[in-house]
C-alpha positions as CSV (number, residue, x, y, z in Angstrom):
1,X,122.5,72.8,-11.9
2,X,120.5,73.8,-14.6
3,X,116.7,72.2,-15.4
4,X,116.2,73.5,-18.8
5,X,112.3,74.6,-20.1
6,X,111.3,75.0,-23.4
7,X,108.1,77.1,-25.3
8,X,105.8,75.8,-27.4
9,X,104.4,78.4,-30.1
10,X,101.2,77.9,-32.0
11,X,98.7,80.4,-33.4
12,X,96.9,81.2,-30.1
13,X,100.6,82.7,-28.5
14,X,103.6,81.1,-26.7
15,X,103.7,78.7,-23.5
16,X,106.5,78.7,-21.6
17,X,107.2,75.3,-19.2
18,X,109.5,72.9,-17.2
19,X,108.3,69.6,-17.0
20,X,111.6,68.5,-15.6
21,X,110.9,70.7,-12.3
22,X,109.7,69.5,-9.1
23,X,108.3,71.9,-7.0
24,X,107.7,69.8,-3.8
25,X,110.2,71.3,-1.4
26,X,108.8,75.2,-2.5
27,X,107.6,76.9,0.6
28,X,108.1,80.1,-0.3
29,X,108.0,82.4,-4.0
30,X,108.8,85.5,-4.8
31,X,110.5,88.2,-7.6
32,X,113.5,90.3,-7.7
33,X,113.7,92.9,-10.3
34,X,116.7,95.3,-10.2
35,X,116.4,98.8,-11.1
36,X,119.4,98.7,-13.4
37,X,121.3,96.7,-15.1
38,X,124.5,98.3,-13.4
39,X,123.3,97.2,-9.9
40,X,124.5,93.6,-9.2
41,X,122.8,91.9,-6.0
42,X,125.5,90.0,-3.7
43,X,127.0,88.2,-2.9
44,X,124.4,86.5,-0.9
45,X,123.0,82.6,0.1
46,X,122.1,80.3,2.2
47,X,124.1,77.7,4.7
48,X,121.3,75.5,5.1
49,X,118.3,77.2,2.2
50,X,118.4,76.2,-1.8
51,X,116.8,78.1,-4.1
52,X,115.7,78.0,-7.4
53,X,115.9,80.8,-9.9
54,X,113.7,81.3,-13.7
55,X,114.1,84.2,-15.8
56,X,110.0,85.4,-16.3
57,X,111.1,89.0,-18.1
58,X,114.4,89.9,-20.0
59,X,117.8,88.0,-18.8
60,X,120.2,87.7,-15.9
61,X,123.3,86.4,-15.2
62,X,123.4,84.5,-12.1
63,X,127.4,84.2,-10.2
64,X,127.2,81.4,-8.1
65,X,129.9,80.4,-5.2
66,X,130.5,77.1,-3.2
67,X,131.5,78.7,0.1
68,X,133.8,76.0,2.0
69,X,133.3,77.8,5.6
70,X,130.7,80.7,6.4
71,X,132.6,82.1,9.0
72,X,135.6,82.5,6.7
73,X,135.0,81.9,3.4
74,X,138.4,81.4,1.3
75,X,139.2,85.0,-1.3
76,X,139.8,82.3,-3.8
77,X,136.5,80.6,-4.6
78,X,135.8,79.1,-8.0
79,X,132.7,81.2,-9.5
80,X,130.2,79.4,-12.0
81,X,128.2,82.0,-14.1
82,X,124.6,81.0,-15.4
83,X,122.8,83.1,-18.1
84,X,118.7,82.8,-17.9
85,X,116.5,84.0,-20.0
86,X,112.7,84.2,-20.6
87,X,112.2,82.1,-23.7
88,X,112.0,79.1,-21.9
89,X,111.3,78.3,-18.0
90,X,114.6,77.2,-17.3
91,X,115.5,77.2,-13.9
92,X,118.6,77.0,-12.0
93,X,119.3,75.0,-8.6
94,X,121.4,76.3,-6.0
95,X,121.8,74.1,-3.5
96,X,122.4,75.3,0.3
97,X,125.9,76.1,0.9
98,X,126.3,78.5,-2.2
99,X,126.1,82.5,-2.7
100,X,125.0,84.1,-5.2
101,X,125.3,87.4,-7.5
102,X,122.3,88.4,-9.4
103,X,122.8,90.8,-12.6
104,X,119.7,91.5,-15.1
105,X,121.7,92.2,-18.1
106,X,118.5,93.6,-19.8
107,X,116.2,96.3,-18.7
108,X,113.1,95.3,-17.1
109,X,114.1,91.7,-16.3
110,X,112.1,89.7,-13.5
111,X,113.4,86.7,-11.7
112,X,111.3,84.2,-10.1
113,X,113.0,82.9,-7.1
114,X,111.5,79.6,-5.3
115,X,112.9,78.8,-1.3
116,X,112.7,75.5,0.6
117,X,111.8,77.3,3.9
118,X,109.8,80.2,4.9
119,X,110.1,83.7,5.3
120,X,111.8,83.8,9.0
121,X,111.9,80.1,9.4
122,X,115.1,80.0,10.3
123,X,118.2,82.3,10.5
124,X,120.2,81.6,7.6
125,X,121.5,84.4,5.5
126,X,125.0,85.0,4.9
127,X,126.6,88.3,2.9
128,X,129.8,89.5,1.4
129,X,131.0,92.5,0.0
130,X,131.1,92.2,-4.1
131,X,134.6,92.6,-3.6
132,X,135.4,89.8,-1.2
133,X,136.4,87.2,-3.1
134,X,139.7,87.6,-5.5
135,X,138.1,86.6,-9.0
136,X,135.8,89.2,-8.8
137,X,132.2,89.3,-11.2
């Protein structure tokens, strides 16, 4: 789910914001930036974690899977595919139960990335080969 931002430009600069965002369930913040825009991150999530993604620099595309069993996740899975960008402080929700693959599609891009638990809280990280599921990125 996407919680679009918006800028507001004057002549002192831009401002960037998200008054639709509730940060309450944030424990944890941090930044993925990949070295190129060749290199996609994935497919990785959460069984139990959300997250919450904003593009700060550049753009990504952000592949997004439902998995219906962790142990063994069907090939066929439908894929939803999010563009963010920096000009506004949009963020998208994935909600536990979901993988993800993460693409900056420009050079120097910087995501922001927001978790509901803490670094080593609980074991909860699930991966896949890019090539696991049938309608491939």
């Amino acid at each position: 789910m996407l919680l679009n931002g918006s800028f507001h430009q004057d002549e002192r600069g831009i401002i960037t914001f998200n008054n639709d965002f509730n940060p309450s369930e944030v424990k944890r913040i941090y930044t993925i930036e990949n070295f190129s825009t060749d290199f996609v991150r994935g497919w990785q999530g959460h069984q139990i974690e959300q997250r919450w993604f904003a593009c700060v620099a550049g753009e990504f595309e952000i592949s997004v899977i439902k998995i219906d069993d962790f142990e063994n996740p069907s090939k066929d899975l439908m894929i939803l595919k999010y563009i963010l960008q920096d000009k506004a402080l949009t963020f998208l929700h994935v909600p536990a139960g979901c993988v993800t693959a993460i693409q900056a599609k420009k050079d120097d891009s910087k995501l922001l990335v927001l978790a509901d638990y803490g670094f080593g809280e609980i074991q909860d990280e699930y991966r896949f080969p890019l090539d696991y599921f049938k309608n491939n990125l």
